[in-house]
N, C-alpha and C positions, 0 to 999 in steps of 0.2 A: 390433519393440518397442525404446525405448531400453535403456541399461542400467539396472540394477537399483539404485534406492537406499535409505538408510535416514534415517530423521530420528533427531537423537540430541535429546541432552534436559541443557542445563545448566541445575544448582540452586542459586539465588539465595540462599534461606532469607527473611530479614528483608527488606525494602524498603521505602523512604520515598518515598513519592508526592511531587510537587510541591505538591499540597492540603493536606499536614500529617498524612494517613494513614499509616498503616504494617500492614502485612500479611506473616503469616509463609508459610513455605513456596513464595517465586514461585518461579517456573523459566522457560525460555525455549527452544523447540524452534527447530531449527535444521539447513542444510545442508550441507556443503563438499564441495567440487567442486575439483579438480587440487590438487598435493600444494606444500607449505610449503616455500619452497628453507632451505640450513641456516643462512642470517642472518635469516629470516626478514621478507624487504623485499619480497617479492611475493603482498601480501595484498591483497584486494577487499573491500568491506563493500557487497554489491545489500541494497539496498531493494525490499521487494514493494509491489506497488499496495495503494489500497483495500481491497478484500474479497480479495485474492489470498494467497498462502501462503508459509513458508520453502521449498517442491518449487519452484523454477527451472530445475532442469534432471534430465534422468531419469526414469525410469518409480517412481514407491511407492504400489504401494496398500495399504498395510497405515501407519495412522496410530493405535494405540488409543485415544490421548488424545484425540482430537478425536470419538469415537466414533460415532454414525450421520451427524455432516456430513462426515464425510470421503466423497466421492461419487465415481465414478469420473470425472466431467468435472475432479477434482482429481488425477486420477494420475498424466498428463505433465505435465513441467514447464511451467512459463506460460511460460518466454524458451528453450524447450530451440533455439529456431534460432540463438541466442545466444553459448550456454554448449559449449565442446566444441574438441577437437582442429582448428585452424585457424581457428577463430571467434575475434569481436572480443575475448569474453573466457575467450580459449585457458587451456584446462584446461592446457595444455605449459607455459603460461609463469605462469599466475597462478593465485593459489590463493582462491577464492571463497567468500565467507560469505555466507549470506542467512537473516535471522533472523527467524523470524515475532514479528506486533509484541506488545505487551504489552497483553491486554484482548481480545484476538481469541476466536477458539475453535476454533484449528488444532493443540495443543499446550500455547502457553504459557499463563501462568496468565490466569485471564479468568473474566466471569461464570458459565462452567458447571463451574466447580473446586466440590467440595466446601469447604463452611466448616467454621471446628471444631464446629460446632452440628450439622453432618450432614449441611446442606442444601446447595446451589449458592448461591454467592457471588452469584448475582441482580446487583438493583439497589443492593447491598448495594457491588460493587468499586467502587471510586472509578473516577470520569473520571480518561482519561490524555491528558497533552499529549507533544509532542513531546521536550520535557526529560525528560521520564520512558525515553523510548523508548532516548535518547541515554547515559542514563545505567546503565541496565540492558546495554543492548549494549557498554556498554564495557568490564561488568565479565567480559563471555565473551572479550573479546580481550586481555583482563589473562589469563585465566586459559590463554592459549594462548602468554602470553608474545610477543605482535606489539606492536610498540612503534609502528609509520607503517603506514600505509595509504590507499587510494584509495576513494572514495565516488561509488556509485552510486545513483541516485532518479531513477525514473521516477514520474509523478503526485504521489500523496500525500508518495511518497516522495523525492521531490525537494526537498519541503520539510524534509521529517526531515533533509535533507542540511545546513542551514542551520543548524539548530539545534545538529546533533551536531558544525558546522564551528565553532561560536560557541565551545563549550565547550570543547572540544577540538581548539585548533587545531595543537597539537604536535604533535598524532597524524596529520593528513589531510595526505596527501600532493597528492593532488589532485581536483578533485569534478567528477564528470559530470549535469546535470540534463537529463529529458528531461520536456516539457509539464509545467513548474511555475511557482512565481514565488514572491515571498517573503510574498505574503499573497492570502489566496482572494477574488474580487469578493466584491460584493452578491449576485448571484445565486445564488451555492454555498450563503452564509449564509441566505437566503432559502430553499432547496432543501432544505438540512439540516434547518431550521425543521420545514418541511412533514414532511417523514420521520418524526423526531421525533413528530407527531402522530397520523400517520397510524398508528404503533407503538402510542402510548398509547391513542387508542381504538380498537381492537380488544380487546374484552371479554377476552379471555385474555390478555391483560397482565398484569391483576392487580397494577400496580404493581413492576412487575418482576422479581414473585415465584411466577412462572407454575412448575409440574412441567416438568422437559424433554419426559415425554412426552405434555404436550398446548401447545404451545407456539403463542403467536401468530402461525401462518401468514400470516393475509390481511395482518396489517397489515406484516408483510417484506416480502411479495408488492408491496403497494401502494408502501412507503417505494423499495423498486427502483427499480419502474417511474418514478415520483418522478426516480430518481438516473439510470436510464440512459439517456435523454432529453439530458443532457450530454453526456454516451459519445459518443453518435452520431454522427455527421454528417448532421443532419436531412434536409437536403433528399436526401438518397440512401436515406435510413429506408423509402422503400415501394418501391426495388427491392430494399432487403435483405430487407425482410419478405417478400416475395413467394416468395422464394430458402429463406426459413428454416420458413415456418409456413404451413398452412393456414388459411383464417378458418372454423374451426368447435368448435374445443376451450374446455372454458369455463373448464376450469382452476378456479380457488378461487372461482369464481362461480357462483351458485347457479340465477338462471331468467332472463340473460342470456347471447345467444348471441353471442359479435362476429361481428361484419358484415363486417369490414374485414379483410384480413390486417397492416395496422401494429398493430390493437388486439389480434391474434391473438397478433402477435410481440410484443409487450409486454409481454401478462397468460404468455405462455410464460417468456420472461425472469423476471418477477417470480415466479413457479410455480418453475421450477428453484432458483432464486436462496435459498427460505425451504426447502427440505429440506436446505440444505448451511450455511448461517450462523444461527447466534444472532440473537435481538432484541438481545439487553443492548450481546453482543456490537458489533452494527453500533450501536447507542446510541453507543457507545465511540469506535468507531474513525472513526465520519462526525463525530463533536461535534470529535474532537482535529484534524479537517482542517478545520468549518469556523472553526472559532477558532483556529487558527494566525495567530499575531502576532507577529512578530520581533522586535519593537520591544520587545513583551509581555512577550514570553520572555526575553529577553537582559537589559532594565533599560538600554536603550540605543539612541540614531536607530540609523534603517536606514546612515544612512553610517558613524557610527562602528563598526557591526557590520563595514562594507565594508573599511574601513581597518584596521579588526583585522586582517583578511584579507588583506592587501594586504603589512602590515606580518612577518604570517608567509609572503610570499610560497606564497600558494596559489592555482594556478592552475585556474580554470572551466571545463568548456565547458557550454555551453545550448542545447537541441533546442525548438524550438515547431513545431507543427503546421500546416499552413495553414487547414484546416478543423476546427481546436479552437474549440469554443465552452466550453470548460471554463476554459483559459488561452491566452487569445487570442496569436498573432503582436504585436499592437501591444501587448500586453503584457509579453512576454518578450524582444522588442525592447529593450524601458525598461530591465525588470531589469538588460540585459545592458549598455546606456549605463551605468548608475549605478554598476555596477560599476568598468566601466573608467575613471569620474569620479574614483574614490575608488581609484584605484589599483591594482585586481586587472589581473591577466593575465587578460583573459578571450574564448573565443570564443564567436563565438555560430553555429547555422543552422540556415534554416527547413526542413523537412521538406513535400515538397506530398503530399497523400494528400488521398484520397477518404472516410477511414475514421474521422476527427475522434479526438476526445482516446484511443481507444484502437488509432488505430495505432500503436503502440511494439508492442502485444500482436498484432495481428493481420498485420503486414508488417513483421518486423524489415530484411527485408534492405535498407530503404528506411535504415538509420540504420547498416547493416554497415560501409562504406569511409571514414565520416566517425569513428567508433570506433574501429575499427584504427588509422585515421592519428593521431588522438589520444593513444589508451592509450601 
């Protein structure tokens, strides 16, 4: 078993959304891994994925905030081949933060917070973008007193890296992006769409003001299956299915049986996926990724964002996948020209895997010697 760890719990109080909201009592759960040198210049700021958690590295099962989604398929860290004594982001040498994000329901504050009314904060917490994330996280590494640091984003969170790089470019020492880019296709947006609906109509919705303990299972179930479909590497989906699931469980289905083990592996996926996250929750955190706009967010072209960058000398690097249909190679390719158009230090390289947009999570070692050599 890994080592033991704990999530600690910094308290916000007041906070001002980008929508003009403000809500008292946030807070923000949180990891650290390897210890703060005493100048404190060898800080890390990981980003979790999508639906993924502040636990990156380490064994904790014991989350109370998150209370029955904390599941044991959450107890090792999601990057533990990562994180650790001789690893790319050696505990020896650098000291790791990864903050669960804001609106989730791992911890920090999010729709299943109690409101002062008594009730869970529902449909009630505002949407969060990326500015919001950016700006809540800063105020934890204010209160640790780390003035520079280095920015990790894998997925979703590679775009957070964009955002937080905008704002704050005094602070970012240097940014690592893996399977991102600076705005999500057509497809995601399309994909989110669907999710979305497939949330709202399932009768226990209720408008987002469902009891936790009867919560809209199928329609999580469905919005997944919906989302992991990107995940994949389709054309390999029915040797992995074959590997993960039998075709006989029906899971949140009533008087169909699948046939198929990809639709076995699926409806499994979408089944585990609704006992461990929130609806509101994933409402949240799928809306803030497929509407990430830089342009949006900043109040500024993609280039002059670049040049900002450039002009505080911060340098990139960027991983794409070869069989990402999430954020393609010929897309991260681009990103990584326009960068260097505009003046960044930036590298770039493709990863080949078999595993599409979620080998970062399931083969790190394929991104180990290209990280080391970087960091």
């Amino acid at each position: 078993m890994s080592d033991k760890v704990r999530t600690r719990i910094f308290r916000i109080g007041d906070f001002h959304f980008d929508n003009g909201e403000t809500l008292p009592n946030i807070q923000l759960a949180y990891e650290t891994y390897g210890t703060l040198n005493a100048d404190k210049s060898n800080a890390i700021l990981l980003f979790h994925a999508l639906t993924g958690s502040h636990h990156a590295h380490g064994y904790n099962d014991e989350l109370p905030e998150a209370g029955s989604f904390w599941q044991p398929e959450n107890y090792e860290g999601w990057w533990d081949r990562m994180i650790g004594p001789g690893k790319p982001l050696d505990t020896e040498r650098y000291f790791i933060v990864c903050v669960n994000f804001l609106g989730s329901c791992y911890g920090s504050s999010g729709p299943t917070d109690t409101a002062p009314d008594g009730e869970p904060w529902g449909s009630r917490f505002p949407l969060v973008n990326a500015n919001d994330q950016a700006r809540a996280q800063i105020q934890l590494f204010d209160s640790m007193g780390i003035e520079r640091f280095a920015l990790v984003g894998p997925s979703v969170g590679g775009m957070l890296t964009l955002a937080f790089t905008n704002l704050y470019p005094e602070r970012v020492r240097s940014v690592i992006i893996i399977g991102a880019d600076c705005k999500p296709p057509i497809e995601h947006k399309l994909s989110g769409f669907e999710q979305f609906c497939a949330i709202e109509m399932d009768e226990k919705y209720r408008c987002g003001r469902y009891p936790l303990s009867d919560p809209p299972l199928r329609g999580v179930a469905l919005a997944r299956i919906i989302c992991h479909k990107l995940f994949v590497y389709q054309r390999g989906l029915e040797k992995r299915a074959r590997k993960g699931c039998s075709p006989d469980r029906k899971g949140l289905l009533t008087w169909f049986t699948p046939a198929l083990s990809t639709q076995s592996y699926m409806l499994h996926q979408g089944t585990k996926f609704a006992k461990r996250f929130d609806a509101n929750a994933y409402i949240r955190i799928i809306n803030m990724w497929v509407s990430f706009d830089l342009e949006a967010l900043t109040g500024r072209s993609t280039d002059a964002v670049f040049r900002r960058f450039a002009e505080h000398g911060i340098p990139f690097m960027l991983f794409s996948i070869s069989t990402d249909c999430c954020f393609t190679p010929r897309g991260i390719s681009a990103f990584h020209r326009r960068l260097v158009k505009n003046g960044v230090q930036a590298q770039y390289k493709c990863i080949h895997s078999q595993k599409g947009h979620d080998s970062f999570l399931l083969e790190p070692e394929l991104y180990e010697q290209e990280l080391k050599k970087y960091l």
